[in-house]
VMD Tcl script that draws the C-alpha trace (Angstrom):
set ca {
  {3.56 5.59 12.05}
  {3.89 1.84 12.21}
  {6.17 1.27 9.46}
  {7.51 -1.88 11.24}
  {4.28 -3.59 11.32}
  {3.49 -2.90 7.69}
  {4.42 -5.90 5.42}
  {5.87 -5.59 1.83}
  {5.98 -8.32 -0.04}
  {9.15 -9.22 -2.66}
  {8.29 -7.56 -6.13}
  {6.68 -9.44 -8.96}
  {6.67 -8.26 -12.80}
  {4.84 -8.86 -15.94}
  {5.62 -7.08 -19.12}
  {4.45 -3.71 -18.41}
  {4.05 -3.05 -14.57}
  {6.17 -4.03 -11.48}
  {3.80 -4.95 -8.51}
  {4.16 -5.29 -4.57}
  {1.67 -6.08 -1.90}
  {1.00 -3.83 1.11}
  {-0.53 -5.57 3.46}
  {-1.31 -3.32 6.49}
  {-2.28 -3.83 10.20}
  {-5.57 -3.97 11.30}
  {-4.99 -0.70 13.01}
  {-3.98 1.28 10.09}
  {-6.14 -0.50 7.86}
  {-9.13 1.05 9.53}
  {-7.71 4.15 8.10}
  {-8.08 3.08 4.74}
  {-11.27 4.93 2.83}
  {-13.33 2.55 1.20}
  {-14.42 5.03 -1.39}
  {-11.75 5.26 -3.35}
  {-7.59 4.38 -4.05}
  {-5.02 5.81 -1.87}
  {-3.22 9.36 -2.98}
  {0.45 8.98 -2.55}
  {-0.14 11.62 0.08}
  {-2.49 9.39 1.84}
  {-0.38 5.80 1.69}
  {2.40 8.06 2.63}
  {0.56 9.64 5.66}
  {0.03 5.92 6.53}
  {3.36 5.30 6.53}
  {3.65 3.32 3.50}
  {7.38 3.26 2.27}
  {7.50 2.47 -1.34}
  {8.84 4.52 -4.63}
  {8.21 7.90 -5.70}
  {4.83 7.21 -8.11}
  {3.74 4.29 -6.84}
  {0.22 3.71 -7.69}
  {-2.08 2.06 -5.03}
  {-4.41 -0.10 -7.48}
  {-6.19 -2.32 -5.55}
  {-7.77 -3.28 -2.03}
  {-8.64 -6.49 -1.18}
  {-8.81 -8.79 1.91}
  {-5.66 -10.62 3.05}
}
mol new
graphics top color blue
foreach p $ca { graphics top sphere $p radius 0.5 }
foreach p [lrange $ca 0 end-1] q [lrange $ca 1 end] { graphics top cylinder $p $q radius 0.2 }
display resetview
């Protein structure tokens, strides 16, 4: 898909958890269900390109 249009933000940590934003076009983020978190099958199907088990967590407007 659109993988040039997606943006990734740098990494942050805390103690526990290393984060990253995905902040996606308006065109794929249409895609996104609003019913629940992203599978790593679905992000992936997006064309979200991050580590094997990354763990969406959180959707929120831009």
């Amino acid at each position: 898909m659109a993988h040039k249009q997606i943006y990734y933000s740098d990494k942050y940590d805390d103690e526990e958890f290393e984060y990253r934003h995905v902040v996606l076009p308006k065109d794929l983020a249409r895609l996104v269900p609003r019913t629940h978190l992203l599978s790593e099958t679905e992000w992936r199907n997006l064309g979200v390109q991050q580590s094997q088990g990354w763990v969406h967590y959180m959707v929120h407007e831009p």
